[in-house]
C-alpha positions as CSV (number, residue, x, y, z in Angstrom):
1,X,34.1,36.7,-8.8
2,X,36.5,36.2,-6.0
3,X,37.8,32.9,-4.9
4,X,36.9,33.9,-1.2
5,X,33.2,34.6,-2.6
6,X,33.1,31.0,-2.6
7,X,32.9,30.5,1.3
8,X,30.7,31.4,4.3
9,X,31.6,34.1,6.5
10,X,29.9,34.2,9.5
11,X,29.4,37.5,12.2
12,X,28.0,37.0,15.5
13,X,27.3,38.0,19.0
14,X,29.4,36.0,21.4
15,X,27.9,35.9,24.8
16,X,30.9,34.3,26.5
17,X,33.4,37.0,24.9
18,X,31.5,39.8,25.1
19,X,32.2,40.7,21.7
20,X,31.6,40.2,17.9
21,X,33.1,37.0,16.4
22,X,34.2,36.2,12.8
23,X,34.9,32.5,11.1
24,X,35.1,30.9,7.7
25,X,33.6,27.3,8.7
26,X,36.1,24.8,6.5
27,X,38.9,27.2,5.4
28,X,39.6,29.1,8.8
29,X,39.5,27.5,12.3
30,X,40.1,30.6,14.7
31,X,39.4,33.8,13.2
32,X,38.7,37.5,14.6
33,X,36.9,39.4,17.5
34,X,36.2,43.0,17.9
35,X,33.5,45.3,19.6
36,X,31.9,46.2,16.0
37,X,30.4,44.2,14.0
38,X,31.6,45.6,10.5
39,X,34.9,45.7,11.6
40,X,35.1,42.4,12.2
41,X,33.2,41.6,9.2
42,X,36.1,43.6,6.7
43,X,38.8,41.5,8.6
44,X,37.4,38.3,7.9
45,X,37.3,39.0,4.7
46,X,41.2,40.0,4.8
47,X,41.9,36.7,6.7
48,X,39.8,34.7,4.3
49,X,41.8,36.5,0.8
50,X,44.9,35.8,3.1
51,X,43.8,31.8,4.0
52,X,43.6,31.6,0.4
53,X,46.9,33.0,-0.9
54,X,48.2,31.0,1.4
55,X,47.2,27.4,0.1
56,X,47.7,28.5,-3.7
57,X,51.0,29.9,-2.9
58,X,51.7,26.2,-0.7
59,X,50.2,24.6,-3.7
60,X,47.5,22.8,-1.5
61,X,44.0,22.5,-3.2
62,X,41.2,24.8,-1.8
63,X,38.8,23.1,0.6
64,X,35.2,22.3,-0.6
65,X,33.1,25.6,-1.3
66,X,30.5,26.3,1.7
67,X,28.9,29.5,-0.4
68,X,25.1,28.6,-2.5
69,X,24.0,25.9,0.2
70,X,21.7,28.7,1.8
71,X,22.4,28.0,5.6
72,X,20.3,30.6,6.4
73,X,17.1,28.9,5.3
74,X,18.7,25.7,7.0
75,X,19.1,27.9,10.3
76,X,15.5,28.8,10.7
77,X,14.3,25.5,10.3
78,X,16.7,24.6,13.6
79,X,15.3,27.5,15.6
């Protein structure tokens, strides 16, 4: 498994931007925009392996995992 299987990565619809938005809650604040979806999906993922070199090679420790607490469920009990 991949150390970046370990976090959230989250693709949506932004209203405001008129386009598709892509963050890693707790390891990325920013992240990427683009007008299709699974574009911005595979450069998440790039930015999230690259977020991750990046403290290992600073020698930070990782932040907390966000992957197995099932936001989805969590989501649909908000809507």
């Amino acid at each position: 498994m991949k150390e970046s299987a370990r976090y959230v990565k989250i693709v949506e619809w932004s209203e405001e931007d008129q386009c598709f938005v892509g963050s890693c809650p707790g390891l990325l604040y920013g992240g990427c925009h683009g007008d299709r979806e699974l574009e911005v999906f595979e450069q998440l993922c790039v930015a999230v392996d690259e977020a991750i070199e990046l403290y290992q090679r600073d020698g930070k420790p990782l932040p907390p995992s966000t992957s197995g607490r099932d936001y989805a469920t969590k989501m649909l009990s908000v809507a």
